[in-house]
Kinemage of the C-alpha trace (Angstrom):
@kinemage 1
@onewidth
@group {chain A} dominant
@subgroup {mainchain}
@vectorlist {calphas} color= white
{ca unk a 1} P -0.845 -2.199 -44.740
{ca unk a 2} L 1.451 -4.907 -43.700
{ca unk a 3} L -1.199 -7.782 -44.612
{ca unk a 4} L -1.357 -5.666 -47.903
{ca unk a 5} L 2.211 -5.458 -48.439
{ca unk a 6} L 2.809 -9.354 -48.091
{ca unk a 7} L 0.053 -10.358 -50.566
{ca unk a 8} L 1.404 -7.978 -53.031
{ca unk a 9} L -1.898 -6.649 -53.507
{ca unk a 10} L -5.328 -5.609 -51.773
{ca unk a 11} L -6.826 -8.469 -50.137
{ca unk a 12} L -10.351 -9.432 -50.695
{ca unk a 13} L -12.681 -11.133 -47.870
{ca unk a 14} L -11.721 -14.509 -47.524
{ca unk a 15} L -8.241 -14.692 -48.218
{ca unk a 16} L -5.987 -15.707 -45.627
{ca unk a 17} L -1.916 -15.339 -45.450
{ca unk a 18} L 0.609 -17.059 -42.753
{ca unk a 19} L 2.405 -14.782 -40.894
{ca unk a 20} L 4.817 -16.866 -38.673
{ca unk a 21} L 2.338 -18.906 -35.932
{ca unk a 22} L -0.860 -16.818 -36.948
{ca unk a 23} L -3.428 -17.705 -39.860
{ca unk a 24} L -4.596 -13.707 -41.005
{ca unk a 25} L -7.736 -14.274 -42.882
{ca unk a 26} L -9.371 -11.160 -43.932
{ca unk a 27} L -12.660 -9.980 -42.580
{ca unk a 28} L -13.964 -7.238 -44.331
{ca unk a 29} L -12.446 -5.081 -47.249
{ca unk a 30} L -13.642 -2.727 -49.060
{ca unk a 31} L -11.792 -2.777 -52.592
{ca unk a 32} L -9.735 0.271 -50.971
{ca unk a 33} L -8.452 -0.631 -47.721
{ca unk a 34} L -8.965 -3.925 -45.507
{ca unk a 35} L -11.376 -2.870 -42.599
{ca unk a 36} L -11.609 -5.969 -40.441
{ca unk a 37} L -8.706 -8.802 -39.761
{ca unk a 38} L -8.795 -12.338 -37.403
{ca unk a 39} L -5.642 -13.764 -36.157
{ca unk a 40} L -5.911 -17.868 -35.520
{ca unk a 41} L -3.194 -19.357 -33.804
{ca unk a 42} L -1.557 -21.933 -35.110
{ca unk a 43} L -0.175 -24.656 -32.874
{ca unk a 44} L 3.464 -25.393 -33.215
{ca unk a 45} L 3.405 -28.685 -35.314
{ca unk a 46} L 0.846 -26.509 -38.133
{ca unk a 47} L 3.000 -23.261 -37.871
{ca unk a 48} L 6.599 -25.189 -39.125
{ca unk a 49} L 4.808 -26.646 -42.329
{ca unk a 50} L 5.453 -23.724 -45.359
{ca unk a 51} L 2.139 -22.903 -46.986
{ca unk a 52} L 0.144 -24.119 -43.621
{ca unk a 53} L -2.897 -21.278 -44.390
């Protein structure tokens, strides 16, 4: 829900969103709910740029 919530709508496979030091990309979704995430780190220098993912 939260990954959800930030995009503003349900994610498809493949997308990705920043959330603070961790790249989200989605995994597996459904068209109703999001079934499968993977966190990347980010290392410090790629997590301060905006719009890193």
């Amino acid at each position: 829900g939260y990954v959800t919530h930030l995009l503003g709508h349900l994610p498809k496979a493949g997308e990705q969103v920043q959330i603070e030091n961790y790249v989200v990309t989605i995994s597996q979704s459904d068209g109703r709910s999001v079934q499968q995430l993977h966190f990347r780190k980010l290392d410090e220098a790629t997590a301060k740029k905006p719009n890193a993912a």
